[in-house]
C-alpha positions in Angstrom: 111.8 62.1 107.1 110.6 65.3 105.3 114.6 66.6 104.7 114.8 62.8 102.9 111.7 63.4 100.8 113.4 67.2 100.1 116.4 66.0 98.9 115.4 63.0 97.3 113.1 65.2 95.4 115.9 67.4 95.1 118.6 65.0 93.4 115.9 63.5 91.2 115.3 66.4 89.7 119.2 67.8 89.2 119.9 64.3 87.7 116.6 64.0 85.1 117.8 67.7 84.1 121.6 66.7 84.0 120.4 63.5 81.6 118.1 65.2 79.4 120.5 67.6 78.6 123.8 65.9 78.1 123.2 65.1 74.3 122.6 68.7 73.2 125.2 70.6 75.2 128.2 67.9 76.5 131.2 66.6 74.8 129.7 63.4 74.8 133.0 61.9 74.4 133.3 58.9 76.7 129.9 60.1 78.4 127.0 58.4 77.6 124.9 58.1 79.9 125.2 53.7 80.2 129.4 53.8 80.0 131.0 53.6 83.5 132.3 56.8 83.7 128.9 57.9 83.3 127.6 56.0 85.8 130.3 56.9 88.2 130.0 60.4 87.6 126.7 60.2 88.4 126.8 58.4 92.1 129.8 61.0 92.8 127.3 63.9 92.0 125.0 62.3 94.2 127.3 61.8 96.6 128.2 65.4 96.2 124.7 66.6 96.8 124.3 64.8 99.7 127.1 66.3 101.2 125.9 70.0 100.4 121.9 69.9 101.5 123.4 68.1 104.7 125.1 71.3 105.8 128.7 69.5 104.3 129.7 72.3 102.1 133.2 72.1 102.0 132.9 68.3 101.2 130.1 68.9 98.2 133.2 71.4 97.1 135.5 68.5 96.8 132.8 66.0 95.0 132.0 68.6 92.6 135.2 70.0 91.8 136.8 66.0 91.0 133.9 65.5 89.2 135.1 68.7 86.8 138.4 66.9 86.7 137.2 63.7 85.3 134.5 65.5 82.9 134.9 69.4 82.7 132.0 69.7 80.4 129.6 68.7 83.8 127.9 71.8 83.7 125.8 70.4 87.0 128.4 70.4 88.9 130.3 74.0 87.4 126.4 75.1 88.9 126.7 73.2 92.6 130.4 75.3 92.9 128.7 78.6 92.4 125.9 77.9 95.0 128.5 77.1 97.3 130.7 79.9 96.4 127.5 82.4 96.7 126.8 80.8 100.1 129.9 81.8 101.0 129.8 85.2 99.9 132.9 84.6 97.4 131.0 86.2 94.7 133.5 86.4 92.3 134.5 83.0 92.3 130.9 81.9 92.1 130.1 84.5 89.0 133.1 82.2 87.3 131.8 78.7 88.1 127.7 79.8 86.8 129.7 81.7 84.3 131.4 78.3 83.0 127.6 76.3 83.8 125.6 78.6 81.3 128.0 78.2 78.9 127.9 74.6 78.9 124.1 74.4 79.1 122.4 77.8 77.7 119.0 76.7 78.1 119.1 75.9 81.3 117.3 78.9 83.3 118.4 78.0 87.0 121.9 78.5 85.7 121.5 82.1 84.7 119.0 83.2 87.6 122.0 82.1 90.0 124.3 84.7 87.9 121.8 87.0 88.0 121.6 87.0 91.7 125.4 87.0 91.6 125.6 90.3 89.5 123.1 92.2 91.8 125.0 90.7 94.8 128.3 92.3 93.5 126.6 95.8 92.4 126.7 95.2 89.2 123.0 95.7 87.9 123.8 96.8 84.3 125.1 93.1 83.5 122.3 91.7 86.2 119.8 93.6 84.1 120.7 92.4 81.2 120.5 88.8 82.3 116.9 89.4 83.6 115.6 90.7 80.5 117.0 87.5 79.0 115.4 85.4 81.5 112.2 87.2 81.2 111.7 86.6 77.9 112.3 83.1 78.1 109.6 82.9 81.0 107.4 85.6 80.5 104.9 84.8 83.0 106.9 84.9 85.7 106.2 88.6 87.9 108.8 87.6 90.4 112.1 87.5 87.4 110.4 91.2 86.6 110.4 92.4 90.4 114.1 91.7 90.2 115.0 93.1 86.7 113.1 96.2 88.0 115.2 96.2 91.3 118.2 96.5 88.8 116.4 99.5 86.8 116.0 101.2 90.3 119.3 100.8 91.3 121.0 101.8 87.8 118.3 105.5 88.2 116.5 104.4 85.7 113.0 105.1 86.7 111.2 104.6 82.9 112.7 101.4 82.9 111.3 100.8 86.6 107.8 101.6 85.6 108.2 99.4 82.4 108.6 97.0 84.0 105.8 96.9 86.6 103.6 97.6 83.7 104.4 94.2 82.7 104.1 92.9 85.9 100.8 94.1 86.0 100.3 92.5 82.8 100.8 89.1 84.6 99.0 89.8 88.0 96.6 92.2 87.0 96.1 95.6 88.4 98.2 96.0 92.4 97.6 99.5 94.6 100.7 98.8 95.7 102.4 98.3 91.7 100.7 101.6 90.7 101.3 103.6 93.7 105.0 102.8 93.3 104.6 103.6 89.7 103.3 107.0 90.8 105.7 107.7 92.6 108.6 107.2 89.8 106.7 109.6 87.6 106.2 112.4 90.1 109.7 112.7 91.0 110.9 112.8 87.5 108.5 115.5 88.0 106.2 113.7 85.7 102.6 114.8 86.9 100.4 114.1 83.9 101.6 110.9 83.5 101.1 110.2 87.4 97.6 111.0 86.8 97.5 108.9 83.7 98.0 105.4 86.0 94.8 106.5 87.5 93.2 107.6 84.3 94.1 104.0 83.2 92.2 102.7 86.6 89.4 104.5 86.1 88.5 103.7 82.5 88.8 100.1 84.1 87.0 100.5 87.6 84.8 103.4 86.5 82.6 102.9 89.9 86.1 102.6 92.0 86.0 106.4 93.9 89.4 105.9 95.1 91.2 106.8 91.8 89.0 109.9 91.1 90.1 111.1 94.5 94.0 109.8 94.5 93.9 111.6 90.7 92.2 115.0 92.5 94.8 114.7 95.2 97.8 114.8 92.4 96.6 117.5 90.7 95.8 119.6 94.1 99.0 118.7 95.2 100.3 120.7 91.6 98.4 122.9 91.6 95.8 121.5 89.3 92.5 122.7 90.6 90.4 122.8 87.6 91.9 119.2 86.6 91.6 118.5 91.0 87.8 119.5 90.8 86.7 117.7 87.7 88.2 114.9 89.6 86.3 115.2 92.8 83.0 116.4 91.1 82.9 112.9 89.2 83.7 110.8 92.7 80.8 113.3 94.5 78.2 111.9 91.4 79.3 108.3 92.3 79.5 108.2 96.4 78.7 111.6 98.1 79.1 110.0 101.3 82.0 108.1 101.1 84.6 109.2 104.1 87.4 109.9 101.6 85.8 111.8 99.1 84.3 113.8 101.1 87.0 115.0 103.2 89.1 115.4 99.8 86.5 118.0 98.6 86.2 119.4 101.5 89.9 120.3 101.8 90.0 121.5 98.3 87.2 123.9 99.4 89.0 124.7 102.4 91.9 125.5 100.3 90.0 127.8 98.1 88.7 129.5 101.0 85.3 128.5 100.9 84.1 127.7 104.1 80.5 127.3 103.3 81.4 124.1 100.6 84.0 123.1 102.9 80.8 122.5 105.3 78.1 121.3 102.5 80.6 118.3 101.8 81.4 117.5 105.2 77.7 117.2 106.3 76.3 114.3 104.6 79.7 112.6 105.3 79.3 113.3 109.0 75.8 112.2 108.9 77.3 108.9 107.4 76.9 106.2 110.3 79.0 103.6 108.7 82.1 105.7 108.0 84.8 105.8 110.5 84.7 108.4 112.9 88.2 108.7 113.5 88.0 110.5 109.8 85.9 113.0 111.0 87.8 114.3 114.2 90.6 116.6 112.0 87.7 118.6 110.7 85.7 118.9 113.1 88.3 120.0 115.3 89.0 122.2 112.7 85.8 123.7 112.7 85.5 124.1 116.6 89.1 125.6 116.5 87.2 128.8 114.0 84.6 128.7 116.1 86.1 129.7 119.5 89.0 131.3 117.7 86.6 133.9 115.5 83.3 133.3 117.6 81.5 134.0 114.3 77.7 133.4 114.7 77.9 131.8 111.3 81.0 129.7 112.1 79.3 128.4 115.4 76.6 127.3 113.3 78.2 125.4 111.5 80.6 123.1 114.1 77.0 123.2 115.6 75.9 121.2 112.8 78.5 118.9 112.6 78.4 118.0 116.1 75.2 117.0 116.3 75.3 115.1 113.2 78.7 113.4 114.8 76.1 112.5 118.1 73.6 111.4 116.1 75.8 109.2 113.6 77.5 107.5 116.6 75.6 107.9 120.0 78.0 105.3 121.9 81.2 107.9 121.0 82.1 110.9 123.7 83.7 113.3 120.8 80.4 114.6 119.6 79.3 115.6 123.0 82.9 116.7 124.0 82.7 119.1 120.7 79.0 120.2 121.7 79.6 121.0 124.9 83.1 123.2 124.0 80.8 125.4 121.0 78.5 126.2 124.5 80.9 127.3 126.7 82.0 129.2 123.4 78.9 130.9 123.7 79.0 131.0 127.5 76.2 128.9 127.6 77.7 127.0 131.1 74.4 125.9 132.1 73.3 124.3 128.9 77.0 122.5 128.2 76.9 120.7 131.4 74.4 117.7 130.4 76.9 117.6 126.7 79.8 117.1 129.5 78.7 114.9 131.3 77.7 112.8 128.3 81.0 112.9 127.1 82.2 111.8 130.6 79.7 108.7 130.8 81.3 107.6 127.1 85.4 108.2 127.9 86.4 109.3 131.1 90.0 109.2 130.3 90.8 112.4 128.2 91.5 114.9 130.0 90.9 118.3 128.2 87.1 117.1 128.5 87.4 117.2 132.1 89.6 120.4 132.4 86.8 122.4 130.3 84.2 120.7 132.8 86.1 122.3 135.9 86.1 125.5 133.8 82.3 125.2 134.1 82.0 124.8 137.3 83.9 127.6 138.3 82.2 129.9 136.0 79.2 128.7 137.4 80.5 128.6 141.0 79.2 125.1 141.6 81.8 122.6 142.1 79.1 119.6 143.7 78.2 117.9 140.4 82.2 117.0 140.1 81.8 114.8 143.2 79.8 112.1 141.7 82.9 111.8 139.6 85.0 111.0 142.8 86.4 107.5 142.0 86.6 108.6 138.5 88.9 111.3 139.3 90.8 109.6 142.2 91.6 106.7 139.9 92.9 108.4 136.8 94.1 111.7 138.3 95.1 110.8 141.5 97.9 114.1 141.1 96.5 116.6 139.2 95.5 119.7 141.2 92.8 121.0 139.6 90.6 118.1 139.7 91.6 117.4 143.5 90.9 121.1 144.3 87.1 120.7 142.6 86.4 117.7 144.7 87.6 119.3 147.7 85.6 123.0 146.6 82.7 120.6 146.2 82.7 119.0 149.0 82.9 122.6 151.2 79.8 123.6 149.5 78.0 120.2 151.1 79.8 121.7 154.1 81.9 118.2 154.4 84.9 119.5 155.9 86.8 116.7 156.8 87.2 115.4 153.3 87.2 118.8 151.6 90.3 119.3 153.5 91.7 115.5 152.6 91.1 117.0 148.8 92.4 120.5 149.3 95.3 119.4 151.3 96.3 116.7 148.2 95.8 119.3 145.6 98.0 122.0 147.5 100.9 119.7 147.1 100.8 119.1 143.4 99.3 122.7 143.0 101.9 125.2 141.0 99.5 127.4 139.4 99.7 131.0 141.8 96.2 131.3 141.0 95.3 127.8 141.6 97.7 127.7 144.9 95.9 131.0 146.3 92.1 129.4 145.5 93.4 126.3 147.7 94.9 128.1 150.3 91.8 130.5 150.6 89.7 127.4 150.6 91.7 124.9 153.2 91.5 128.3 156.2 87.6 128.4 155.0 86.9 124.4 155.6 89.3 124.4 159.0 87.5 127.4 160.3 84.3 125.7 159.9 85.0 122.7 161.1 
C-alpha cells in the first residue's frame, strides 16, 4: 500500500511540474496540454514511471525514450533517461540526457542536482562545482547543496574554497564542532595557524562562558609554539572554570612543558578534588606523578602524588586507583606496613588488575608474611588460576599456618608455571620445607 501512496505521490508531482512548465520552456507546437497528443504523452509518461519505481528499468527506457520521439522537447522524460543511465553507472550517457533536460527547462533544480551528481560521479568537480554554486544560489538555504559544492572544493585542493563554504553553511545551521573543527583543520595544514585560532576567536566572542574554545585555542597555539598566546588562552578559561577536567589538565601540561612542576600540581589539585569530573581524566597524570615519584624519590615529588592521591580517594571513594596509587608512593618509601590497609582497599574495589596484586606480593615478601594473601584465595584461584607468583604466596602462606597439605597443592601448581630462577628456587626451597614437616 505504502509503495502506491510513494509513487502515486511520486507521479503527481513529476506531472504538476511537467504541466506548469510546458508553456515557458516547450515547443508548444501540437502540445497543449488538452490536444491528444498531449494527453497521450502524458498516460505514456505515466506508464513509463510505473515501469521505473517498479524495479522495470529497461522498460521505463523504452517509454521514455518513444516519448522523445513523438515530442523531443519533453524535458521529463530527457530527465527519467539520465536517472536510469546514472543507475546504471553509464555516466556519460546520463550527463547527455540531464544535459538535454536542463536545457529544455532551466529552472528546474532537480534537473541540474542530477548533473551535478553526474559530474562528481565521473571526477569532474571543476564543472560539478560550478553547477553547485549555481544551485546554491538559487536555494540558498539549503546546507546539504553546500556540503556537496564543498566536497568538490576538497577534491579540486582547494581548501579556502572548502572553508568558504562551511562558513556558509554555518550561516544556515548555526555554529557545528564538527563544521569548525574541520575548518581548523584546512587552515592548519595550509599552515594557517592564526587563522585556525581565529574560528575560535569567532566562538568565543559568541560563547564567551563556553571554556572549551579558550582551551582548543591554547592547545593551537601550544601546539606552535605559541606560549604567551597558549597562556593568555588558558589564564581566561582558569577565571571562568578552574575546576573543569579539561582546562585543568590543559594548564597543567603547559606547565609541565615549561618545566614547572609546582604549577603543573597547583592546577591539577582542585581538578582532582573535583568529584564530578571523570576520573578516567585524572589517571595520565597521576601516573605521571607516581612515575617521578618512585623514579626520583624526591621528598618534594612524593608530596605531591601524595596529594593527589588522596584527593583522588576522597573525590571518588567507590574507585581502587586512588588507593592502588597510595599504597605504591608507601612502598616507595618503604613504608610496607602502612601500604598494606591502601592494598587491600584497592583489592576490595577491583580485584582484577594485576600490577595491584603483584606490588601486594612484593609486600609481603618484604615483610615476610605471606598469611594476609590467603583471605584472597578464591580471588586468586578464580582470576589467576596460572600465574606463579600468586600461587606460590598462597602456598608460602599457608606453610606459615603450618597447613602443609595445601601449601604443597599451591607450591606444587606454582612450580609448574614458575620460570623465574629466583621464583623456581623460593618454590623448590619451600615444597622440601612443607613435605618435611608434614
Amino acid at each position: 500500500m505504502m509503495k502506491r501512496i510513494f509513487l502515486l505521490l511520486m507521479v503527481s508531482l513529476l506531472l504538476s511540474g511537467a504541466s506548469a512548465q510546458t508553456k515557458k520552456t516547450r515547443n508548444t507546437a501540437a502540445m497543449d496540454p488538452s490536444s491528444i497528443m498531449a494527453r497521450k504523452i502524458s498516460a505514456t509518461y505515466t506508464d513509463g514511471l510505473k515501469a521505473y519505481y517498479s524495479g522495470r528499468p529497461n522498460e521505463a527506457m523504452k517509454v521514455f525514450q518513444g516519448i522523445i520521439l513523438d515530442n523531443p522537447n519533453h524535458d521529463a522524460s530527457y530527465y527519467m533517461m539520465g536517472k536510469i543511465y546514472a543507475d546504471q553507472k553509464s555516466y556519460h550517457d546520463a550527463e547527455q540526457a540531464l544535459l538535454q533536460a536542463v536545457k529544455l527547462d532551466k529552472k528546474n533544480i532537480w534537473y541540474k542536482i542530477d548533473l551535478a551528481d553526474i559530474y562528481m560521479q565521473k571526477g569532474e568537480y571543476a564543472a560539478a562545482a560550478k553547477l553547485w554554486e549555481t544551485i546554491c544560489k538559487e536555494k540558498n538555504n539549503n546546507e546539504y547543496y553546500l556540503y556537496a559544492l564543498s566536497e568538490c572544493y576538497l577534491n579540486m585542493q582547494k581548501p579556502e574554497k572548502v572553508i568558504s563554504t562551511y562558513s556558509r553553511m554555518e550561516d544556515i545551521i548555526g555554529h557545528n564542532d564538527e563544521i569548525t573543527q574541520a575548518k581548523v583543520q584546512l587552515w592548519l595544514y595550509m599552515n594557517k595557524v592564526k587563522e585556525a585560532v581565529g574560528e575560535y576567536d569567532k566562538l568565543i566572542k559568541l560563547f564567551p562562558h563556553d571554556v572549551g574554545n579558550y582551551v582548543k585555542a591554547g592547545r593551537i597555539c601550544q601546539s606552535n609554539n605559541m606560549m604567551p598566546q597558549a597562556l593568555s588562552y588558558y589564564e581566561k578559561a582558569m577565571e571562568l572554570r578552574a575546576d573543569d577536567a579539561d582546562v585543568c589538565v590543559a594548564m597543567a601540561n603547559y606547565w609541565e612543558q615549561q618545566g614547572n612542576r609546582q604549577k603543573q600540581f597547583e592546577c591539577l589539585l582542585p581538578f582532582f578534588r573535583n568529584s564530578s569530573a571523570d576520573i578516567v581524566k585524572k589517571t595520565a597524570p597521576m601516573h605521571s606523578f607516581v612515575s617521578e615519584a618512585v623514579k626520583n624519590k624526591k621528598q618534594e615529588d612524593i608530596r605531591q602524588a601524595e596529594q593527589l592521591a588522596d584527593a583522588l580517594m576522597q573525590a571518588h571513594p567507590d574507585m581502587a586507583l586512588g588507593y592502588a596509587y597510595k599504597a605504591s608512593l608507601n612502598v616507595v618509601q618503604k613504608k610496607y606496613r602502612e601500604s598494606m590497609p591502601y592494598f587491600e582497599q584497592a583489592l576490595s574495589r577491583d580485584n582484577t588488575v594485576f600490577v595491584v596484586w603483584d606490588d601486594y606480593c612484593y609486600v609481603l615478601k618484604q615483610l615476610d608474611d605471606w598469611t594476609p594473601l590467603l583471605k584472597y584465595e578464591q580471588d586468586i584461584v578464580s582470576l589467576f588460576p596460572n600465574n606463579a607468583r600468586l600461587l606460590s604466596g598462597l602456598g608460602l602462606g599457608f606453610l606459615q599456618q603450618k597447613k602443609m597439605d595445601k601449601a604443597l597443592e599451591y607450591l606444587k601448581k606454582a612450580n609448574v608455571y614458575a620460570y623465574d630462577p629466583e621464583l623456581k628456587a623460593t618454590i623448590r626451597q619451600a615444597i622440601q620445607t612443607a613435605e618435611s614437616g608434614r
